[in-house]
Phi, psi and omega in degrees: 000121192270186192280324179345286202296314197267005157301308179306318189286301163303007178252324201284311208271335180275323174274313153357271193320311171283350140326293188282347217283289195287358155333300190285308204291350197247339201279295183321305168336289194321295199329307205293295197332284214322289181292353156309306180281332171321292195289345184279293170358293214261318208296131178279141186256114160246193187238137154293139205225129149300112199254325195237135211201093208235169133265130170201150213134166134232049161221020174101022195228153166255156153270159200226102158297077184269162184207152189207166194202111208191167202282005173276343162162195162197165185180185181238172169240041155334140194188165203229138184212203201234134178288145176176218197281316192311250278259074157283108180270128189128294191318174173216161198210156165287151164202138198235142154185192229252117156321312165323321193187102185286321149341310158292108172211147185218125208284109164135170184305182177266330159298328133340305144293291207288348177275300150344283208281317177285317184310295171339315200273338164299320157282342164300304174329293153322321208254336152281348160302323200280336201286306192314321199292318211282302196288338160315312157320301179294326186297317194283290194272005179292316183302310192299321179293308161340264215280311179285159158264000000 
């Protein structure tokens, strides 16, 4: 096998990877969009009051509690966030979430969400370009092992 076959052979196996690399990045992506476009859909924007402000660490990070309460339903959050001024128990913050699964939730407005939701489409986006790309290659160099001698 001469260097020729084994570039080609190393192009074939590298565009492969990068083929499922980007598959698997559009499968996750897609879920996250799915529940994005859900939470834009449907979701009530209330204002959350911080309940919980726990530290654990030595780099600056938290458990964060929010609890919220409105005639579409209530629940909590939890989330882990990097500690600082912002962060007051007591305070109230936008939160937008989904009736349906009080679970689904996302800290900040509903222009937040659909910007959130637009960033999501983008990445799907990106990630079916990496999959065509990975797979063009490989057909271009598969083509290449064929056709040299």
């Amino acid at each position: 096998m001469n260097l020729v076959m084994t570039v080609l052979l190393l192009a074939v196996l590298a565009s492969a990877a990068f083929c499922i690399f980007g598959l698997m990045l559009m499968s996750g992506e897609g879920s996250e969009l799915k529940k994005m476009t859900e939470l834009y859909e449907t979701g009530v924007e209330v204002r959350a009051e911080l309940v919980g402000l726990a530290p654990f660490g030595k780099d600056g990070y938290a458990s964060v509690t929010y609890a919220w309460e409105s005639p579409e339903g209530s629940g909590r959050l939890n989330k882990g966030a990097s500690v600082g001024p912002a962060h007051v128990v007591g305070e109230r913050y936008p939160l937008v979430f989904d009736p349906q699964n009080t679970k689904r939730a996302h800290l900040g407005t509903k222009v937040a969400v659909r910007r959130e939701l637009k960033r999501r489409r983008g990445y799907v986006r990106n990630a079916r370009r990496m999959a065509l790309l990975g797979f063009a290659a490989g057909a271009l160099a598969t083509v290449g092992m064929i056709v040299s001698p």
